[in-house]
C-alpha positions in Angstrom: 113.0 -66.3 -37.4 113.8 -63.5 -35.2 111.8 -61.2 -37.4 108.6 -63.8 -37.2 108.7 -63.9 -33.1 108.6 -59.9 -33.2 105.6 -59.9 -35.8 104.4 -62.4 -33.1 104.4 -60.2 -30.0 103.4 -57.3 -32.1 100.2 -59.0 -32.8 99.8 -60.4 -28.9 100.4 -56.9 -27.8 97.5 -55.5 -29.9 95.4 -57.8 -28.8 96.3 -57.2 -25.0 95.4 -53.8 -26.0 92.1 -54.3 -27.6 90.5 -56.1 -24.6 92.2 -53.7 -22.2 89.8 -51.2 -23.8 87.2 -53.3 -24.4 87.3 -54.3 -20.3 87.8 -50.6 -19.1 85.2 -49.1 -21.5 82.8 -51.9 -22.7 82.9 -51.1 -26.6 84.4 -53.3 -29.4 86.3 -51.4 -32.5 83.8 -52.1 -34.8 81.1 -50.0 -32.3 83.9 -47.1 -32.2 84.1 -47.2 -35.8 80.9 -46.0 -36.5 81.4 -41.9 -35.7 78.7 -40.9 -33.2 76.2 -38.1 -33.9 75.7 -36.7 -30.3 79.8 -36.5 -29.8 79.3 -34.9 -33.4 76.6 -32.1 -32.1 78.5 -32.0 -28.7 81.9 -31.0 -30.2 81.2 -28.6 -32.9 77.9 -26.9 -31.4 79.7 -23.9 -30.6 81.1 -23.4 -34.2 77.9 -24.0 -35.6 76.4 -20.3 -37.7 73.0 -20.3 -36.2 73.7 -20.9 -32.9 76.7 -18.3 -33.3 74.2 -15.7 -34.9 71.6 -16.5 -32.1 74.2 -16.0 -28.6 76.1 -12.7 -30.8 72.4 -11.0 -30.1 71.8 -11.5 -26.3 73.9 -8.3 -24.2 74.7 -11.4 -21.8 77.4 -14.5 -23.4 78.5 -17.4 -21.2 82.2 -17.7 -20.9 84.0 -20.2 -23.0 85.3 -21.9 -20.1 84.1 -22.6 -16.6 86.6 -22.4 -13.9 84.6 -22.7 -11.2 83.5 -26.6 -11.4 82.6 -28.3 -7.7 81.1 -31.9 -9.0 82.6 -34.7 -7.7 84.5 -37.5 -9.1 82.3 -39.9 -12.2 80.6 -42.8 -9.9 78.3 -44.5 -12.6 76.7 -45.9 -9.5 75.4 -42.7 -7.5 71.8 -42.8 -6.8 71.7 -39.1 -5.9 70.3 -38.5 -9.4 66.6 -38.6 -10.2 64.5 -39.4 -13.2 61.1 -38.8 -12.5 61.1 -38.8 -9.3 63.1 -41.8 -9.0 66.7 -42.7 -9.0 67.9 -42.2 -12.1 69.3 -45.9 -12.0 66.1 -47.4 -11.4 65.1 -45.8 -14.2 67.9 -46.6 -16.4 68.9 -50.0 -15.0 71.6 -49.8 -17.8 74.0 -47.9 -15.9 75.4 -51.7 -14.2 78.4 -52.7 -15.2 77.0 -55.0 -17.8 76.5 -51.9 -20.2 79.3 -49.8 -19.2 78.1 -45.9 -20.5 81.0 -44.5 -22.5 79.5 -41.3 -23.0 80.2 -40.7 -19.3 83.8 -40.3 -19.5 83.5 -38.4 -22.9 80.8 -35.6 -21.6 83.0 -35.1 -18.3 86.1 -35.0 -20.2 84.7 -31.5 -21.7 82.1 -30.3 -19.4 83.9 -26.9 -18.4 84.4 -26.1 -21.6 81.2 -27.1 -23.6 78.4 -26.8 -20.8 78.5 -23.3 -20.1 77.5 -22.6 -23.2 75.5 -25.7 -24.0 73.6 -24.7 -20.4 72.9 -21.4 -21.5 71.1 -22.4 -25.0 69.1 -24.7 -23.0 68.2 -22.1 -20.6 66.5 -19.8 -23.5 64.5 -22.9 -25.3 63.9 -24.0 -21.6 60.2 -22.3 -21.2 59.4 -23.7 -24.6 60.3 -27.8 -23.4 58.8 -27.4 -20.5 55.7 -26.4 -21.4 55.2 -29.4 -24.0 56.3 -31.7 -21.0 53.8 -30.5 -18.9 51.1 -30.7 -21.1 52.0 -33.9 -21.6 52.1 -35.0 -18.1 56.0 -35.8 -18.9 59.6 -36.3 -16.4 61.4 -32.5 -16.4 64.1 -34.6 -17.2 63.8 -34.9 -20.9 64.4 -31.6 -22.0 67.7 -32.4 -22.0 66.5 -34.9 -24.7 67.1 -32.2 -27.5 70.6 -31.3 -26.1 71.6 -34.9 -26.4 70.4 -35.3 -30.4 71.5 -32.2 -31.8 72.8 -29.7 -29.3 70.3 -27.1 -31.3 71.8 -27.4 -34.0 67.8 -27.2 -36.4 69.9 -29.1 -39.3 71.1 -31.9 -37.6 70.6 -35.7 -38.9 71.1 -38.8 -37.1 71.9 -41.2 -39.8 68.5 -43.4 -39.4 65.4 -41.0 -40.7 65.6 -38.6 -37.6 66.0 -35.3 -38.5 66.1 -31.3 -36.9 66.1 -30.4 -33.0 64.3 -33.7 -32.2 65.9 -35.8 -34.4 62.0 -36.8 -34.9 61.6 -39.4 -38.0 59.2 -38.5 -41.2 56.5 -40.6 -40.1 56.0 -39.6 -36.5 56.8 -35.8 -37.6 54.2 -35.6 -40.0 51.6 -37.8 -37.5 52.0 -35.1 -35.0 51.4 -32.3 -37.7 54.4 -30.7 -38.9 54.9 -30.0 -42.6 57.4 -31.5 -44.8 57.5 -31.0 -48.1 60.8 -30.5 -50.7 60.7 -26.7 -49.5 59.9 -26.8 -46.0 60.9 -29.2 -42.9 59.7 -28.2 -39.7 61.4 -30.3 -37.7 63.5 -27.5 -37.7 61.1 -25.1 -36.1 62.1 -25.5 -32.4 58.6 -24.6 -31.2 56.3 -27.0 -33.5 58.6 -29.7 -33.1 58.9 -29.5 -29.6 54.8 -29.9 -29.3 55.3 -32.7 -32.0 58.4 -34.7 -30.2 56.0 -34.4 -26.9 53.4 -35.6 -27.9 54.9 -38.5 -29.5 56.7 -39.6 -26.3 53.9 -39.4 -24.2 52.5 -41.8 -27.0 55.3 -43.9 -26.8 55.4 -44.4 -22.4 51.9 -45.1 -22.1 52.8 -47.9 -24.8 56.2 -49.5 -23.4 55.7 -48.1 -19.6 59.7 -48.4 -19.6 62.2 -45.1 -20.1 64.7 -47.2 -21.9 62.2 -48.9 -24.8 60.5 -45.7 -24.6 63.6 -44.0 -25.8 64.5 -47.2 -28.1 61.5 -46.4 -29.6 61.7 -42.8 -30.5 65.3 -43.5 -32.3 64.7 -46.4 -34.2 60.8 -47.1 -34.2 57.9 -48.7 -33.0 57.7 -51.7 -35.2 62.0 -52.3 -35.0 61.6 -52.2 -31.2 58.4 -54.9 -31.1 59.9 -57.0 -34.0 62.9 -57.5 -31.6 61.0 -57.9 -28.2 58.9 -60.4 -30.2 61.9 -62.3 -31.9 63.8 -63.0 -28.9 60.8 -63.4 -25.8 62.5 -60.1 -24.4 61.0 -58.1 -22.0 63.7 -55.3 -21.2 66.1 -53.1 -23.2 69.4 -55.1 -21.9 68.0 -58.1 -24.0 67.4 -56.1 -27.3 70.8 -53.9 -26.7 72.9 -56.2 -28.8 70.5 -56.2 -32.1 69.5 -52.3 -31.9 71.4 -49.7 -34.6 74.3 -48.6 -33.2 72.6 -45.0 -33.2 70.1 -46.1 -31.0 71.9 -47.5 -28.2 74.1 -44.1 -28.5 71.0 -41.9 -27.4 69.7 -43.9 -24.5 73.4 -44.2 -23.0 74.0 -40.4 -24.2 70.8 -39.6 -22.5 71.6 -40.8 -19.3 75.2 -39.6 -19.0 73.9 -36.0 -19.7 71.6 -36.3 -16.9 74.7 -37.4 -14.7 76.8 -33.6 -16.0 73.5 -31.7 -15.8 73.0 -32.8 -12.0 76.5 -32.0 -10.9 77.1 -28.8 -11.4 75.4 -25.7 -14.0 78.6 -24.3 -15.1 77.6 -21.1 -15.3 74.7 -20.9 -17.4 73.2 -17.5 -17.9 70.2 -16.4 -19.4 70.9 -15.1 -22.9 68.5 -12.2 -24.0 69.2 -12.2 -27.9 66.8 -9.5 -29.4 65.9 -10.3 -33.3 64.9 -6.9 -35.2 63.3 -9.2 -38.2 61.0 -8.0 -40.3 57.9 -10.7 -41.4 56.5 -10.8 -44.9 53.9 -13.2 -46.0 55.4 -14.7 -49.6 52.3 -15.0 -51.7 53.9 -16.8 -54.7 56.9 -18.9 -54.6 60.5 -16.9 -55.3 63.9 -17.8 -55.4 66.3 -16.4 -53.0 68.5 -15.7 -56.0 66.3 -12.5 -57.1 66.2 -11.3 -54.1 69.7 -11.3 -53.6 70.1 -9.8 -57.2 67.7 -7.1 -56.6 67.6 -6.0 -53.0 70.8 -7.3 -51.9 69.8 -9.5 -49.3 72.6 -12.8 -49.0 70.5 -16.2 -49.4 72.4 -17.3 -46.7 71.3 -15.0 -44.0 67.9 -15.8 -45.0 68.3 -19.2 -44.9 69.6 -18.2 -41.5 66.5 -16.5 -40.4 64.4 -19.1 -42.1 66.0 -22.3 -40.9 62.6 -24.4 -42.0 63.6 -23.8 -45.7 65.5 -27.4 -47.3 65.9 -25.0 -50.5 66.8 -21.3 -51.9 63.1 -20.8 -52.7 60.3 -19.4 -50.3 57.7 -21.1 -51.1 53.7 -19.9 -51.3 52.4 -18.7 -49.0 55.4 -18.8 -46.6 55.9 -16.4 -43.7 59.6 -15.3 -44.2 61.6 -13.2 -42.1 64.0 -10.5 -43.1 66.7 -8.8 -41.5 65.3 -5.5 -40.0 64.8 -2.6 -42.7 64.8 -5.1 -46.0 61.0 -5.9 -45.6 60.4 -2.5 -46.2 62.9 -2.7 -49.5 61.1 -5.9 -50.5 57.8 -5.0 -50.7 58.9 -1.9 -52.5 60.6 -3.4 -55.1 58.8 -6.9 -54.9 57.3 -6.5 -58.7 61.2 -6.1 -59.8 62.3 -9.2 -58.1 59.4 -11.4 -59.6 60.3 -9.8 -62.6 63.8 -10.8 -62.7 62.8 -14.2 -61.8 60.3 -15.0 -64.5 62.4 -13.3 -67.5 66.1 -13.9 -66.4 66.1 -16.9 -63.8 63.3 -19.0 -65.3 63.0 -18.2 -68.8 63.1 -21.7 -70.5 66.0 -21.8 -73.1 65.0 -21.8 -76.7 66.6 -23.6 -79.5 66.0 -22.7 -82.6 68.0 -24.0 -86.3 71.3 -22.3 -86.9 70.7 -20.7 -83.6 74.4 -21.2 -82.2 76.9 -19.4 -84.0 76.6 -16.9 -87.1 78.0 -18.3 -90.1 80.3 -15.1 -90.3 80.7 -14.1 -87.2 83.3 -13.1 -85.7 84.2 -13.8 -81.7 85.8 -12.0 -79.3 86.0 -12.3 -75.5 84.1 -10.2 -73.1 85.0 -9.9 -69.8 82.2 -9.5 -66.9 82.3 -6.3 -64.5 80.3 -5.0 -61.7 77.1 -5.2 -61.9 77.2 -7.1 -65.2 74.0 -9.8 -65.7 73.7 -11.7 -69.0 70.8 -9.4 -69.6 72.9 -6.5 -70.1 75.9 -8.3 -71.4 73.5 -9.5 -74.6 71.5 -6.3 -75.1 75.0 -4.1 -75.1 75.9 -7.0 -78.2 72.6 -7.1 -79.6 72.4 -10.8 -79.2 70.2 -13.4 -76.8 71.1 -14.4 -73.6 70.1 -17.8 -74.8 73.1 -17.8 -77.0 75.5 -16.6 -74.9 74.7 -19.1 -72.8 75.2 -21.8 -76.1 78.6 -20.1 -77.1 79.9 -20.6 -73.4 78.5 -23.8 -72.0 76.3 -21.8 -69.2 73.5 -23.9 -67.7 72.3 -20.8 -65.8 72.3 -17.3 -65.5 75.4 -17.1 -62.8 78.3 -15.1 -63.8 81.4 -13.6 -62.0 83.2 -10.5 -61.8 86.6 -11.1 -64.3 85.0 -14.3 -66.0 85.7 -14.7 -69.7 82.8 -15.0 -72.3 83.2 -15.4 -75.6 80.4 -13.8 -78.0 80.4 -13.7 -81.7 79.7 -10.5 -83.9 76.1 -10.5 -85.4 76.6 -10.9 -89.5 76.3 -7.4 -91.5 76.3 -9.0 -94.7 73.8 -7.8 -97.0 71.3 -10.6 -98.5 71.6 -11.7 -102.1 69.0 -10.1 -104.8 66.4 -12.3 -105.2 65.5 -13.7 -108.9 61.7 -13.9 -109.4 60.7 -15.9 -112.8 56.9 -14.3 -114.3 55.2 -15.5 -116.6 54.3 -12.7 -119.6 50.9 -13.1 -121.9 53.2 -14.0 -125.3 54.7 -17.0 -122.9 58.2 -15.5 -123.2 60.4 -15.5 -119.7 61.2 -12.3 -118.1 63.6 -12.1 -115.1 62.6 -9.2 -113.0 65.5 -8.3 -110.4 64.2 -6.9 -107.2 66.2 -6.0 -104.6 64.7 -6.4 -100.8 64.5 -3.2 -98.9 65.0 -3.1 -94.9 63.1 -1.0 -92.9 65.2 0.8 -90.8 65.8 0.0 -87.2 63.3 1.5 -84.8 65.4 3.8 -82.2 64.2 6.4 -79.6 63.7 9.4 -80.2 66.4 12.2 -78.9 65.8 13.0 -75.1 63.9 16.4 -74.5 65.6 16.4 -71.3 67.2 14.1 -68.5 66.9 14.2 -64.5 69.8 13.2 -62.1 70.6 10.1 -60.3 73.0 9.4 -57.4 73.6 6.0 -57.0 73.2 4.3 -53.5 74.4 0.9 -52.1 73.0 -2.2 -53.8 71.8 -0.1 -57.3 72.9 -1.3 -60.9 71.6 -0.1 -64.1 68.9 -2.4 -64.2 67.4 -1.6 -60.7 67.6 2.2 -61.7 66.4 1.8 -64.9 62.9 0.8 -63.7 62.4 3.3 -61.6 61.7 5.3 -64.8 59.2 4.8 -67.2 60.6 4.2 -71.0 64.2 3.9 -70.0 66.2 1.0 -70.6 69.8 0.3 -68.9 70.8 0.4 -72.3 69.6 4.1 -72.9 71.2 4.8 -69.3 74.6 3.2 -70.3 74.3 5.2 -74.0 73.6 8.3 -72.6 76.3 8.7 -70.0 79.0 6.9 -72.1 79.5 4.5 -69.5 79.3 0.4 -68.7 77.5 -1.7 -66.2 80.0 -0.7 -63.8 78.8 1.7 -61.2 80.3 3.3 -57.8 77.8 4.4 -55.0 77.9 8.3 -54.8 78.3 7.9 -58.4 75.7 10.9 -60.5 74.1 9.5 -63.4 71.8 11.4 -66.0 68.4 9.4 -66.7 67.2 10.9 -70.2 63.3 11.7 -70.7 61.6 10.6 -73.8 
């Protein structure tokens, strides 16, 4: 019994609990349970790569923290604020206590340390939002619009279709001309979606005449927002609030608590200055970044860093891509190597042929990759296919690692049985005539006259340097110094002339 009446209160205290916080901050646990995407962006926006690459360029950084904050206390009430040219609560009538803005207390609770850097990347795509806004005859006020949805983070996703700096959904982005295809989203292209997410909202306020639908609108849709209106005879936002996607009614209150930290106080944004050495190069045909990195050296991930637009590790045709200072140079010099190791290594279909997997005699024994090792080179030093190695060791590509082991059987030597012919003689008698097949010998290169010297630099293997020469192989290369796939920069290296 005792036990029971302490359950009891247990319960009766949770509950107290529940519609304390449901009273002080106007949210249910079911709402809280769904994570929000602009607390998401707000939190880790500092830690996102891009965005890390972009502020480690500009002489001037923002400090981590600001110390020097002189807002006043939260007063969801203050009509000091403008939208527009109105008060910002005219505006957004939803800042009554009837919708009580969470976000409030969250973007004050961090402001000194997230705005002065947050401020500071909205001071460099500034120029850029405000010249879409003017064009389109738009409030200054929304281009804190893209700081709310995905504090520039160019990948971010808000669970409901809207995608990139905008968070602009597939229909309206492609409407208002940007490209999306399964190589290329440029909704992640903070210039052409800005004109895009500009142009749509202007669209949008000339239809609904009311900020708070307009906004509705742009998260969730055009026909969601009327189906609702329609359904229940509503007029204004407050009437719809309870049916809309939980992700909706998180950017309009989100909205309009940022406008509330960005009025009080600019915690020390500076103008950053990043300076990108890049070198552009027009892709003609499409290429994976996979040669590049294999040839050239050039990561995939910093060029997916350069290139945020790509939604793959392929530039497609004609695609203007941009390389790190110095490497466009490399690439176009050694551009016919690269497409060459796509089509013959990356893309060559697999072929199956009978009895193709393991010689009947064969014998296997494990080979253990190295630097600089491809399958290329691995199956020419064991005169057998790539193909197969790839059988023998369950490979679905061409990806290997340093210390991974392969196993590869021996190629048969066994000569092949005489072969028994029956002829026919004029007196009708049977004559077996034994003849024993001949093989031609192997075809090898000739002896070298002479050889020139190599010293090898940072990023070469064997089959880089090899076709730099006409009529050399890496195999010749390996043969001829006595040495494996394994090369050290600095390293000299005799190329033989045939």
């Amino acid at each position: 019994m005792y036990l029971v009446q302490i359950l009891i209160n247990t319960l009766r205290l949770k509950s107290l609990l529940t519609l304390t916080l449901v009273v002080l901050f106007g949210v249910s646990f079911a709402q809280k349970a769904h994570p929000s995407i602009y607390k998401k962006e707000f939190k880790q926006f500092r830690k996102l790569e891009y965005n890390i690459n972009l502020i480690s360029r500009s002489k001037t950084r923002p400090d981590k923290k600001w110390d020097n904050y002189k807002g006043g206390a939260i007063n969801t009430s203050d009509s000091l604020f403008l939208f527009d040219d109105i008060f910002l609560s005219k505006a957004f009538p939803t800042n009554s206590d009837k919708i009580r803005n969470e976000y409030l207390a969250f973007y004050f609770s961090q402001k000194t340390a997230k705005c002065p850097t947050l401020f500071s990347l909205l001071k460099y795509y500034e120029q850029t939002i405000e010249k879409g806004l003017i064009e389109n005859d738009l409030p200054k006020e929304l281009k804190l619009l893209p700081v709310v949805c995905s504090a520039f983070n160019p990948n971010s996703d808000n669970g409901i279709g809207g995608y990139g700096y905008w968070h602009l959904n597939y229909p309206q982005a492609i409407k208002y001309g940007l490209t999306i295809n399964r190589f290329v989203d440029e909704r992640s292209d903070f210039e052409k979606s800005t004109k895009a997410a500009t142009l749509y909202i202007k669209d949008l306020y000339s239809m609904y005449n009311d900020w708070e639908l307009t906004l509705t609108a742009y998260s969730c849709g055009v026909s969601s927002v009327n189906k609702l209106l329609n359904r229940y005879k509503a007029k204004k936002y407050k009437e719809i609030f309870p049916f809309l996607p939980t992700e909706t009614k998180d950017l309009v209150q989100a909205f309009v608590a940022m406008n509330y930290i960005y009025n009080y106080d600019n915690y020390g944004a500076i103008d950053l200055n990043p300076i990108f050495n890049l070198d552009t190069i027009h892709i003609e045909r499409k290429l994976q970044l996979e040669a590049i990195n294999y040839v050239i050296g050039v990561k995939s991930k910093d060029l997916i860093l350069l290139n945020p637009t790509l939604t793959r590790e392929i530039l497609p045709n004609n695609f203007k891509a941009f390389f790190p200072k110095g490497k466009g140079e490399i690439f176009i010099e050694f551009k016919d190597s690269i497409y060459f190791y796509q089509d013959s290594v990356i893309n060559k279909p697999k072929t199956k042929e009978p009895g193709f997997t393991i010689p009947k005699d064969g014998k296997p024994y494990t080979y253990t990759v190295r630097s600089g090792d491809v399958l290329g080179l691995i199956a020419g030093k064991n005169n057998v296919r790539v193909s197969q190695i790839q059988d023998w060791n369950g490979l679905s590509g061409t990806r290997i690692n340093v210390g991974q082991k392969l196993t590869i059987y021996g190629k048969s030597t066994s000569k092949k049985k005489p072969e028994v012919r029956i002829q026919k003689i004029e007196n009708k008698e049977v004559k077996k005539t034994i003849t024993k097949e001949t093989s031609k010998p192997k075809t090898q290169n000739p002896s070298p006259k002479s050889y020139s010297t190599y010293i090898v630099k940072s990023g070469d293997n064997l089959w880089i340097i090899a076709k730099k020469y006409s009529g050399v192989s890496a195999q010749n290369i390996m043969d001829y110094n006595s040495i494996d796939g394994n090369l050290n920069i600095g390293q000299s290296i005799k190329i033989p002339k045939y």
